[in-house]
C-alpha positions as CSV (number, residue, x, y, z in Angstrom):
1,X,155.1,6.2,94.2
2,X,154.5,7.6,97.7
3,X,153.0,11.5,97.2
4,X,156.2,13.9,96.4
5,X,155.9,17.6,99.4
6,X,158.9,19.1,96.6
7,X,159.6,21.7,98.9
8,X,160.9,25.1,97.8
9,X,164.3,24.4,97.7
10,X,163.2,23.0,94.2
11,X,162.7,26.2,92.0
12,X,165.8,28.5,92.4
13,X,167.2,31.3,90.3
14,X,168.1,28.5,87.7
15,X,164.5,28.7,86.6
16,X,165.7,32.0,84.7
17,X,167.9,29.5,82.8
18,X,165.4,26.8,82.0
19,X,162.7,28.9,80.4
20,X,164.8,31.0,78.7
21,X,167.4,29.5,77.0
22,X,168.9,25.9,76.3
23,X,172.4,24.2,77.1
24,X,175.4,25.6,75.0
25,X,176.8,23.3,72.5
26,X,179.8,21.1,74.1
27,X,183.3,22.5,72.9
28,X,185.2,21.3,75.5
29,X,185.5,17.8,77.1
30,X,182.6,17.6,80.2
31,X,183.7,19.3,83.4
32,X,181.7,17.7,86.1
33,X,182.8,19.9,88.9
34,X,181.1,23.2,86.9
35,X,178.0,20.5,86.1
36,X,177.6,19.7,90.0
37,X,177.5,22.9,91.1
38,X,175.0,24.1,89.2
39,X,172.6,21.5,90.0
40,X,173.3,22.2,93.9
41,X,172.7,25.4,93.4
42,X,169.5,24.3,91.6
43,X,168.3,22.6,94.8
44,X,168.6,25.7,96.7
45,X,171.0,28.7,95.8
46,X,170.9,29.8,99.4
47,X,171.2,26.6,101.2
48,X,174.8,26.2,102.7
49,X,177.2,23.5,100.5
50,X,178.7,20.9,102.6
51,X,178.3,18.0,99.8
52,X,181.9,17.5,97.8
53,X,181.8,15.8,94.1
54,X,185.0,13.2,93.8
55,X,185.6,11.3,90.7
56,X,186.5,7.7,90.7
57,X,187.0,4.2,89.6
58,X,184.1,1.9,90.6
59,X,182.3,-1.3,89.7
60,X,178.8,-1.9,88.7
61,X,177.3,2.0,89.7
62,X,177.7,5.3,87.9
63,X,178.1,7.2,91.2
64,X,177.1,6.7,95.0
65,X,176.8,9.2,97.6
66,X,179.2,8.3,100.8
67,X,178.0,9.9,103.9
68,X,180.0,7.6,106.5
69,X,182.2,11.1,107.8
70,X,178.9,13.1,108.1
71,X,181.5,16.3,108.5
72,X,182.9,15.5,104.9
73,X,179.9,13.7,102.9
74,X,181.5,12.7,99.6
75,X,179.3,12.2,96.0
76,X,181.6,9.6,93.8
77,X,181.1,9.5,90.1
78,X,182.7,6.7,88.1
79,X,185.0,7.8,85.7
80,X,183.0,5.4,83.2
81,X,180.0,7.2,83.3
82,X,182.1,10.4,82.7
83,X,183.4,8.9,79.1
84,X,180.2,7.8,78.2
85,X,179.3,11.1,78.5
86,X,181.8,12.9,76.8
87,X,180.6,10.3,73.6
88,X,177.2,12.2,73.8
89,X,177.9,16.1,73.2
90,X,175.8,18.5,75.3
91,X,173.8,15.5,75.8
92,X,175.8,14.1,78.0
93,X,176.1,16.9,80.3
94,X,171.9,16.3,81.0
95,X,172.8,12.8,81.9
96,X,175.5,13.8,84.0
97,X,173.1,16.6,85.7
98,X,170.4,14.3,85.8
99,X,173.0,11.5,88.1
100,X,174.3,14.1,90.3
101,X,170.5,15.6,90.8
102,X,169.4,11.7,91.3
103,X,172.0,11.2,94.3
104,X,172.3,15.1,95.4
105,X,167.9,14.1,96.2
106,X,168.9,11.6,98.9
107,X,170.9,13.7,100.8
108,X,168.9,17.2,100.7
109,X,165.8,15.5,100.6
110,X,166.9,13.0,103.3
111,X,164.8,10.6,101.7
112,X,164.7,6.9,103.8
113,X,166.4,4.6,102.3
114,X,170.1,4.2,101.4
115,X,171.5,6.5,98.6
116,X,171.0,4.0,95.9
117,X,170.5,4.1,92.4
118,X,169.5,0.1,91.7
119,X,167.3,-1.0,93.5
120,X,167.5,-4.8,93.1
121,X,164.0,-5.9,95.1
122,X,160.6,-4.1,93.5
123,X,159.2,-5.1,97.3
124,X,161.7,-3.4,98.9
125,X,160.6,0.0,100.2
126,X,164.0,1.4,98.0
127,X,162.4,1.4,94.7
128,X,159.9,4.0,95.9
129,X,162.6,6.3,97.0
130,X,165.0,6.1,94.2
131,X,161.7,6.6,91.7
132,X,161.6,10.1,94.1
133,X,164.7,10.5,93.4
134,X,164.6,10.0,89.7
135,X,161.7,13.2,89.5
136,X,163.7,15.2,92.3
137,X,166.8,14.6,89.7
138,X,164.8,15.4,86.4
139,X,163.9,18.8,88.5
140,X,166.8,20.1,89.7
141,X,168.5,19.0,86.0
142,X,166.1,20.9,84.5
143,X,166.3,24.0,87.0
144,X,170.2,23.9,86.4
145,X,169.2,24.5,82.9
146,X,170.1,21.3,81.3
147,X,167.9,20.1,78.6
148,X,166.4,17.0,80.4
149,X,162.3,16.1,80.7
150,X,162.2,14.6,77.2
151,X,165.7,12.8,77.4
152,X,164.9,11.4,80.6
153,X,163.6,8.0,79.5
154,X,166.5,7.3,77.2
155,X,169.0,8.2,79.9
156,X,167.4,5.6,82.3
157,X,168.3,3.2,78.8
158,X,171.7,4.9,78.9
159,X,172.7,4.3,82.2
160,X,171.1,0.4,82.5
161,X,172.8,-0.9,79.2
162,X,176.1,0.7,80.6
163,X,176.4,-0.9,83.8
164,X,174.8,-4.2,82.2
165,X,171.4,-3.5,84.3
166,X,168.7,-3.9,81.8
167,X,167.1,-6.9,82.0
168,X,164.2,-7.6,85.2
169,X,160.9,-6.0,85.9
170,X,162.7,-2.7,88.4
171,X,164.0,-1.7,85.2
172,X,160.8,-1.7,83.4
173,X,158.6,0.0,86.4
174,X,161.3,2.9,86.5
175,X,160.8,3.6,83.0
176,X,157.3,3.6,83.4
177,X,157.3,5.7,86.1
178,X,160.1,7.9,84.5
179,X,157.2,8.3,81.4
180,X,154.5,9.5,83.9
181,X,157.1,11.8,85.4
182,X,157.9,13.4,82.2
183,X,154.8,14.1,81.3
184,X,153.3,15.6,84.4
185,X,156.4,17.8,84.7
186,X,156.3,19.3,81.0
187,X,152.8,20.7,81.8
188,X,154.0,22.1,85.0
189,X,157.2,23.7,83.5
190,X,154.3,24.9,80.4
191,X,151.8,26.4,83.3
192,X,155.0,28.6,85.4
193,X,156.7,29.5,82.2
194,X,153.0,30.8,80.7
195,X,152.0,32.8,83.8
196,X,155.6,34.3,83.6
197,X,154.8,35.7,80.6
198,X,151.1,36.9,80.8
199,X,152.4,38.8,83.6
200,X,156.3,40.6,81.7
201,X,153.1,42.1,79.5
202,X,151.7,43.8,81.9
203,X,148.0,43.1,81.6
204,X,145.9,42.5,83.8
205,X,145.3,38.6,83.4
206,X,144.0,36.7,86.2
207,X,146.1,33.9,86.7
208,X,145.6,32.7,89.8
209,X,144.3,29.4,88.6
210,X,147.6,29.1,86.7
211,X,149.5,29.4,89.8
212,X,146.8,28.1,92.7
213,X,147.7,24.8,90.5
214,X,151.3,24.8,91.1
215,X,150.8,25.6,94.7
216,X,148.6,23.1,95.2
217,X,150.8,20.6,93.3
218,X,154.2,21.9,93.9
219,X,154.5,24.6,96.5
220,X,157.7,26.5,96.4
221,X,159.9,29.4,97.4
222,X,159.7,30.3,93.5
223,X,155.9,30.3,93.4
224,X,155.7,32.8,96.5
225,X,158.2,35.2,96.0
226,X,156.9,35.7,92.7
227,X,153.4,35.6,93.5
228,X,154.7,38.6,96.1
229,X,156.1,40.8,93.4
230,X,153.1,40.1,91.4
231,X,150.8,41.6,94.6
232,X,153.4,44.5,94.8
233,X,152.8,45.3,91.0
234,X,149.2,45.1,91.3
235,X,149.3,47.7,94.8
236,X,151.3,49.9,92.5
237,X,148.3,49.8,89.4
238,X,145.6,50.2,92.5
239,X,147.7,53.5,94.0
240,X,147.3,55.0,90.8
241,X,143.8,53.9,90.5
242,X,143.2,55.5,93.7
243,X,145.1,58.8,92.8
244,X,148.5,58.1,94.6
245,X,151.7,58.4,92.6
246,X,155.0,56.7,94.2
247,X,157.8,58.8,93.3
248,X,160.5,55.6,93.3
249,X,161.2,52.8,91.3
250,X,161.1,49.9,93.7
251,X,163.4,46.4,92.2
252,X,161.0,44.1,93.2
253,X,163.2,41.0,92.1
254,X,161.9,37.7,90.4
255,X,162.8,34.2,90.8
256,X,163.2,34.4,87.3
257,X,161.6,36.3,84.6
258,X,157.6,35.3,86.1
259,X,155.4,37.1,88.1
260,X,152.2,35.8,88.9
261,X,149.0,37.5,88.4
262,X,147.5,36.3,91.9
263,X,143.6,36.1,92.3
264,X,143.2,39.9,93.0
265,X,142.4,40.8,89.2
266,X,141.3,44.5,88.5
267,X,137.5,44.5,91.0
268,X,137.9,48.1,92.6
269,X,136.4,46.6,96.0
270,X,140.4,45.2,96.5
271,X,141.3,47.7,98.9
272,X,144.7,49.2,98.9
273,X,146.0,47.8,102.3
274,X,144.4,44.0,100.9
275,X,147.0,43.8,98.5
276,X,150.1,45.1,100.5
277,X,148.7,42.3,103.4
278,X,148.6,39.9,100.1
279,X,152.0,40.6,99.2
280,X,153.4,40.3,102.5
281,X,151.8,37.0,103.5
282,X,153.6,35.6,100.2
283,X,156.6,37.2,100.9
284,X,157.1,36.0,104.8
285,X,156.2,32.6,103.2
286,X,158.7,32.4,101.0
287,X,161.0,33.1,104.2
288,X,159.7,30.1,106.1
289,X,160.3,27.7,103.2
290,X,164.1,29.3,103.0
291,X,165.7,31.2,105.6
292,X,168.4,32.2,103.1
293,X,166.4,32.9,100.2
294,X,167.8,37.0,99.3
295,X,165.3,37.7,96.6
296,X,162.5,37.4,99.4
297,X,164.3,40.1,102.2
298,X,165.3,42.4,99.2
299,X,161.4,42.2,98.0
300,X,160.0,43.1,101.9
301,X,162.3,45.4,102.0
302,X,160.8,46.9,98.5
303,X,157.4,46.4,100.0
304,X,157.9,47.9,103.5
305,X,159.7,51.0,101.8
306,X,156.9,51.5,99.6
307,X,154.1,51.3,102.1
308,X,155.9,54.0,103.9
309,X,156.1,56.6,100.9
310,X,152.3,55.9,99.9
311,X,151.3,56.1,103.2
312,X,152.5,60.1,103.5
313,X,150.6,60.7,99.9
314,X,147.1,61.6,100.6
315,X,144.7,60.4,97.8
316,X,141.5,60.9,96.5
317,X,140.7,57.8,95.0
318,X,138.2,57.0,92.1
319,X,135.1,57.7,94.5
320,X,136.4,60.7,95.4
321,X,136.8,60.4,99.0
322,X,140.0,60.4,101.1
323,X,141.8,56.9,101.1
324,X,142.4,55.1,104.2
325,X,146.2,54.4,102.8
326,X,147.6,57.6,105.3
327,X,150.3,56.7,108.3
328,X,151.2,58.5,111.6
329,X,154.9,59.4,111.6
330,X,155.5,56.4,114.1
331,X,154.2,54.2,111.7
332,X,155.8,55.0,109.1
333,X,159.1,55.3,110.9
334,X,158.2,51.1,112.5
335,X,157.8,50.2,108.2
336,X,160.9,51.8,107.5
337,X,162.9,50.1,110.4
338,X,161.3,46.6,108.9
339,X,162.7,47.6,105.3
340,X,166.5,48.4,106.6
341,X,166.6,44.8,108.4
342,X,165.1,43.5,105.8
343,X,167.8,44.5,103.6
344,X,170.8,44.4,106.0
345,X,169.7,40.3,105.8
346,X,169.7,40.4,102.3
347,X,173.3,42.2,102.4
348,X,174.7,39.8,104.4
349,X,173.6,36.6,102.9
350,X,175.0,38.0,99.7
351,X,178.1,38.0,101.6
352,X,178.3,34.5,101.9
353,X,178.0,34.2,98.3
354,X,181.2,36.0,96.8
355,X,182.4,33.1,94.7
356,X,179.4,34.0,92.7
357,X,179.4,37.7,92.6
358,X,178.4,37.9,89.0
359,X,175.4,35.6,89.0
360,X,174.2,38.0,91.8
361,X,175.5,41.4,90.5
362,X,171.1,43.0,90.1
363,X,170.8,41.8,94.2
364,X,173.8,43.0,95.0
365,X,173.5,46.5,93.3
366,X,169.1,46.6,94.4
367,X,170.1,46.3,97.9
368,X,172.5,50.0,97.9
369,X,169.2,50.9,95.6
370,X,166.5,49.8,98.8
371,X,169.6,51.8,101.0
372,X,169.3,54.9,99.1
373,X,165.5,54.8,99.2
374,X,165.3,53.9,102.9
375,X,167.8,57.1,103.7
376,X,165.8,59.5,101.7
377,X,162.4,58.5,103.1
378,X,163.6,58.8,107.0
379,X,163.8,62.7,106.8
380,X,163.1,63.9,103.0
381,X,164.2,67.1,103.6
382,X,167.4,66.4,105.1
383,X,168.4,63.2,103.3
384,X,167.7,64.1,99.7
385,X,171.7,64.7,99.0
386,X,172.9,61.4,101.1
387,X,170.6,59.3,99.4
388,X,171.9,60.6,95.7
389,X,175.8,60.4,96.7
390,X,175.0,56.4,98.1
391,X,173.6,56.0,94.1
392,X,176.0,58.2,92.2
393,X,179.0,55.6,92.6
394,X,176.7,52.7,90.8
395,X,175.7,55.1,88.0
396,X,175.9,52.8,84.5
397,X,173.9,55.8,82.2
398,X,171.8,52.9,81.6
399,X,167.9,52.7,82.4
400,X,168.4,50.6,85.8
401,X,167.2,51.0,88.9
402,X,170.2,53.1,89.8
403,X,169.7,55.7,87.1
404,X,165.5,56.0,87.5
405,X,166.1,56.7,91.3
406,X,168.5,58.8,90.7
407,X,166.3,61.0,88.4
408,X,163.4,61.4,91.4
409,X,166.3,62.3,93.7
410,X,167.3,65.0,91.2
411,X,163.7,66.5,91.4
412,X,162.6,65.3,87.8
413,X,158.8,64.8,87.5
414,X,157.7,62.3,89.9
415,X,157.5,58.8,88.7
416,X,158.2,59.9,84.7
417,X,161.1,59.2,82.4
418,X,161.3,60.6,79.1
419,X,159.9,58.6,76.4
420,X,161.8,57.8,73.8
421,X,160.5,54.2,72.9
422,X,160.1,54.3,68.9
423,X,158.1,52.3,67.0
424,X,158.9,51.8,63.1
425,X,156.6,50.2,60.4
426,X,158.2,47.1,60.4
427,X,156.1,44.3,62.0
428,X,158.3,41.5,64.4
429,X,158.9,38.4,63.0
430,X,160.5,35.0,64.6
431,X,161.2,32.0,62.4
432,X,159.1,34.1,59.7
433,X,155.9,34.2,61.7
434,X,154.5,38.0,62.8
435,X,152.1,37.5,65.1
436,X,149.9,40.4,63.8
437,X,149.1,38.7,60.8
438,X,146.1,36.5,61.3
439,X,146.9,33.7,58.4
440,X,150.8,33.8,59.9
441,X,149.8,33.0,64.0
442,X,149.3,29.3,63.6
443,X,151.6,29.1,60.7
444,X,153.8,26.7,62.2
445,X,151.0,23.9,62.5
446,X,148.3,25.4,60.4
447,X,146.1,26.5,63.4
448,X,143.5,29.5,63.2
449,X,142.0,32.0,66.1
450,X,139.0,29.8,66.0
451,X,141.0,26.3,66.7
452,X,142.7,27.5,69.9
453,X,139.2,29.1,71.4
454,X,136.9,26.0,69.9
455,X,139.9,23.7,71.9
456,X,140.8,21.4,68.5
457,X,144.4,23.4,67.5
458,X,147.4,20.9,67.2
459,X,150.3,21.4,69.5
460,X,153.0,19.7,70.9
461,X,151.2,19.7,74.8
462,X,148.0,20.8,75.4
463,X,147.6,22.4,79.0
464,X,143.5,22.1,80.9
465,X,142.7,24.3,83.3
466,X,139.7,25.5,85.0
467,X,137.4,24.6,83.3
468,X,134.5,27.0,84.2
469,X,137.3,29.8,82.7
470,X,138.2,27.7,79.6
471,X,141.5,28.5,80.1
472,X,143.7,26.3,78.3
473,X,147.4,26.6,77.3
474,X,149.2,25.1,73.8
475,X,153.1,24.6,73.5
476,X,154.3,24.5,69.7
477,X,157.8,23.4,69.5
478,X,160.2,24.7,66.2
479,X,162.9,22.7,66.8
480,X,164.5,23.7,63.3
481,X,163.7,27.5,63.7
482,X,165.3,27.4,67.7
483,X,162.0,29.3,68.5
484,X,158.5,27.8,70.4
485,X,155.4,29.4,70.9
486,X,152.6,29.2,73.7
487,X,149.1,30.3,73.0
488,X,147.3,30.8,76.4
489,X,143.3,30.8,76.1
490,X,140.6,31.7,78.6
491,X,137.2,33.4,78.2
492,X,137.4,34.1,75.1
493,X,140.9,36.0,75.0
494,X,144.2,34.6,73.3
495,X,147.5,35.5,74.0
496,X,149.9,34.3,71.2
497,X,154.0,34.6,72.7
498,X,156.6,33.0,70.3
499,X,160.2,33.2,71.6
500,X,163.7,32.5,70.3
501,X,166.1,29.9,71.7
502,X,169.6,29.6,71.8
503,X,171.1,29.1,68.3
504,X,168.5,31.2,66.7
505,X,169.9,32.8,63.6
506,X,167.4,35.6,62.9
507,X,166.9,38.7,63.4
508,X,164.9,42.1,64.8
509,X,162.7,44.0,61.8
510,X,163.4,47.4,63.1
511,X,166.9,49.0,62.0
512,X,169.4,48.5,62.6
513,X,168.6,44.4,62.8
514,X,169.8,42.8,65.8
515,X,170.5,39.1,66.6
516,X,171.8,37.2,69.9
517,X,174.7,38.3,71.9
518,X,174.4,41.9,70.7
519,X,174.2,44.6,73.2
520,X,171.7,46.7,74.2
521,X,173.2,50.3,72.7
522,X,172.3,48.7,69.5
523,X,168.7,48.2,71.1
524,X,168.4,51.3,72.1
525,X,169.6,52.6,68.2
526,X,166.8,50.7,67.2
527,X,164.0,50.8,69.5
528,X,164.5,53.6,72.2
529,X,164.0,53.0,75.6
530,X,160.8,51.0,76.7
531,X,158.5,53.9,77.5
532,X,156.6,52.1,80.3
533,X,156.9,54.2,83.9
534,X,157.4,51.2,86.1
535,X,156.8,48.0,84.5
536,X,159.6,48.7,81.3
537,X,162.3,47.4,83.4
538,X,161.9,44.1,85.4
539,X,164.8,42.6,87.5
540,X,165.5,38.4,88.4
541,X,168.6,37.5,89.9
542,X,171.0,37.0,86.9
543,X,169.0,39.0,84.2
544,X,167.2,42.6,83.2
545,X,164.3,42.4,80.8
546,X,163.3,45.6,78.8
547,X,159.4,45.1,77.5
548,X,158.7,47.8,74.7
549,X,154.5,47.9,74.7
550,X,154.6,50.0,71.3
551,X,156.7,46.8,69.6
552,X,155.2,44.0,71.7
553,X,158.2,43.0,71.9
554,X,160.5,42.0,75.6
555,X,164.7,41.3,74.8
556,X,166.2,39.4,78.0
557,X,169.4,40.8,78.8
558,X,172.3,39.2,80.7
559,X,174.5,41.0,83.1
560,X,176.4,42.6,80.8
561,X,173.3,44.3,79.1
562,X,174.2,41.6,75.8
563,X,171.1,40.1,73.9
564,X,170.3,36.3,75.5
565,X,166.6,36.1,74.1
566,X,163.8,38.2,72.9
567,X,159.5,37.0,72.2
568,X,156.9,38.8,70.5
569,X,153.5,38.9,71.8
570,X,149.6,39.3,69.8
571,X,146.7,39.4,72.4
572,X,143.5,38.6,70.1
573,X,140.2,38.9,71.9
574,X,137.6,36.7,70.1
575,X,134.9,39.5,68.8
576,X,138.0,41.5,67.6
């Protein structure tokens, strides 16, 4: 198989969907049309829609893509397909995303052969492009947030024995093929989903080799815009480092729940203006790969805006000299000019997007946020009560970006929120495992500490990495609990993260209990606020995740501020 460029359009806002939770149990017969567009949007939420799903009657395929009007291309799935389907549950909507992702790859991906899906000559240049096809359709099934890497195999089966297909040696390559696939794209989901996490912690993990590998492998929109937040959270830990205390909360937005650690770790010869020059490069190359991606203006425009506050803070940094971070008034005013274009574009893509208002309800709601900071910062003094009557119409009383910038406009302490994050005796459990008990952290498969550093621990996929870091990453599955856990290793550190999964039927340990679907008031009763300054509160597209450090604990929220997920977290260094 000819060497796949999977190009940015690959990891979109779905990603939130695929690491955090699984496909819905099927109540309903199959709708196709919701199925479709979800895996477009998959290939790239901000690429414009021209391609139309039509449902039909046809012999011998399960769906072919008709592109003779190029004006009105046309994707046709037999109705046969459909029913067989509708036999298999939830399943069936993976096979269905999978066929739509498998024919949606020849036209986005304008790969050079004829929109086929069997091939019928193994010389024929064809089979290489439909095997492309088959990983570009496991991806963007997956991204959609349809179980679908480890059914993929069997739905090759599926779909051969169906249309009477399964005899003859294309049949046997694919699957082979599709078995190499699978495997190679498990670890990759494994290595995105495990810098994610290491980074919603808020410890200073350097990753870089987590996410250099993707790059390398992968490169995508995703992996930069995240790798830009992470920058901007790291200029934010070096500002304070160097005596410099932002007053606003900035919503740096993720391409789901991950942020990368980049390769800047905590050395105190990374200069202040290093990182902002990091974060921008990342930033301005997640444009490039996707002129409509809005996460990636609305983060510049964070970026820029921030610069421009900092750079009117003298500081003395930890050597005690005058940092280099100050601006002229000209400069600052050129930063601030970048931030409001910046945002206008994000603004007006969103625009374009009304049919799907709620998914993009944070962006929509960050952008007035970036507004109101933008106003304030071009004449402090005179723009203090503007900037607060722009927020006070999005006020929710909840601990969003809204309300935290609306309590620096009201002259609270700079860059504080009260703390109210409690912390009762009782220890987190999922699936009966608390992480803070030694004998209970490799329950599940009967690992100990020393297993996962000496590299023998069982696990369902062992990640390598690096190898002059020893970093190494384990994925348990818990099928029967609906809960996994990942133990990432390097140097001698651990880091243990078990999270539930959709259909998880247990509960939190500090009163009053709370399960999935439950809202965050009950939360709150329960646990406080995060006390965190800036880092309690992270934004991606369609969710808001609230990370208590006293609990070790983060609950993923959807857009109505209801429960979707929650993980626990142990960090274990080896002489501890």
């Amino acid at each position: 198989m000819k060497k796949l460029s999977i190009t940015m359009t690959l990891l979109a806002v779905c990603f939130s969907t695929a690491l955090w939770a699984t496909p819905k149990k099927a109540v309903l017969a199959i709708q196709p049309q919701k199925i479709f567009r979800k895996v477009v949007r998959a290939v790239g939420l901000y690429t414009p829609i021209s391609l139309v799903l039509e449902e039909e009657s046809q012999a011998g395929v399960p769906l072919r893509l008709d592109v003779s009007d190029q004006q009105k291309p046309r994707l046709k799935l037999d109705k046969s397909i459909i029913n067989k389907a509708n036999e298999m549950g939830t399943k069936g909507e993976s096979l269905l995303a999978f066929l739509i992702g498998h024919q949606v790859a020849f036209y986005y991906q304008e790969l050079s052969s004829k929109p086929i899906f069997f091939p019928t000559n193994s010389k024929d240049n064809s089979i290489e492009d439909v095997i492309d096809a088959d990983q570009y359709g496991m991806i963007y099934a997956h991204m959609a947030g349809y179980a679908m890497v480890d059914d993929f195999v069997d739905f090759l089966d599926i779909v051969y024995h169906n249309y009477h297909k399964e005899k003859g040696a294309i049949y046997q390559l694919r699957k082979e093929r599709a078995e190499k696939n699978k495997q190679e794209l498990r670890k990759f989901f494994l290595i995105f989903e495990t810098a994610t996490y290491l980074s919603m912690i808020n410890e200073n993990f350097d990753v870089s080799c987590l996410y250099n590998h993707i790059a390398q492998k992968y490169g995508g929109k995703t992996i930069y815009n995240n790798a830009g937040v992470n920058q901007f959270q790291l200029l934010l830990e070096k500002l304070t480092k160097e005596g410099i205390n932002p007053d606003f909360y900035y919503p740096v937005t993720l391409d789901i729940n991950p942020q990368t650690r980049g390769d800047v770790g905590a050395a105190n010869r990374i200069t202040v203006e290093s990182i902002y020059q990091k974060s921008l490069g990342y930033f301005e190359k997640t444009i490039k790969a996707d002129p409509y991606y809005i996460p990636a203006y609305l983060n510049l425009a964070c970026l820029h805006s921030l610069k421009a506050e900092y750079g009117r803070m003298p500081g003395s940094g930890s050597s005690g000299k005058m940092t280099d971070t100050l601006l002229t008034q000209a400069q600052a005013r050129a930063l601030l000019k970048k931030a409001q274009v910046n945002n206008q574009k994000a603004k007006d893509l969103l625009q374009k997007l009304t049919d799907q208002a709620s998914l993009y309800a944070n962006v929509a709601t960050n952008t007035k946020v970036v507004a109101a900071i933008i106003t304030f910062l071009e004449n402090p003094k005179a723009n203090r009560a503007q900037a607060k009557q722009m927020l006070l119409p999005l006020r929710t009383h909840k601990k969003d970006f809204v309300d935290l910038n609306l309590r620096v406009l009201e002259r609270r302490p700079p860059g504080e929120f009260v703390n109210l994050e409690k912390t009762c005796g009782a220890t987190e459990q999922i699936a009966g495992i608390a992480l803070d008990n030694k004998k209970q952290r490799g329950k599940h498969l009967g690992n100990a500490d020393q297993q996962y550093l000496e590299g023998t621990a069982k696990a369902n996929l062992v990640v390598v990495l690096c190898k002059n870091r020893g970093i190494r990453i384990y994925l348990e599955e818990m099928p029967g609990y609906h809960a996994k856990k990942i133990v990432y290793v390097a140097q001698g550190r651990m880091v243990y993260f078990l999270k539930t999964l959709d259909g998880y039927q247990g509960t939190t340990s500090c009163p009053p209990s709370i399960k999935l679907k439950e809202s965050y008031e009950k939360i709150k009763k329960g646990y406080g606020e995060p006390r965190q300054k800036r880092n309690g509160t992270l934004t991606s597209v369609g969710y808001t995740f609230k990370t208590y450090l006293g609990k070790k604990i983060i609950f993923q929220l959807d857009p109505q501020f209801n429960l979707d997920s929650w993980m626990i977290y142990e960090i274990v260094d080896k002489n501890n």
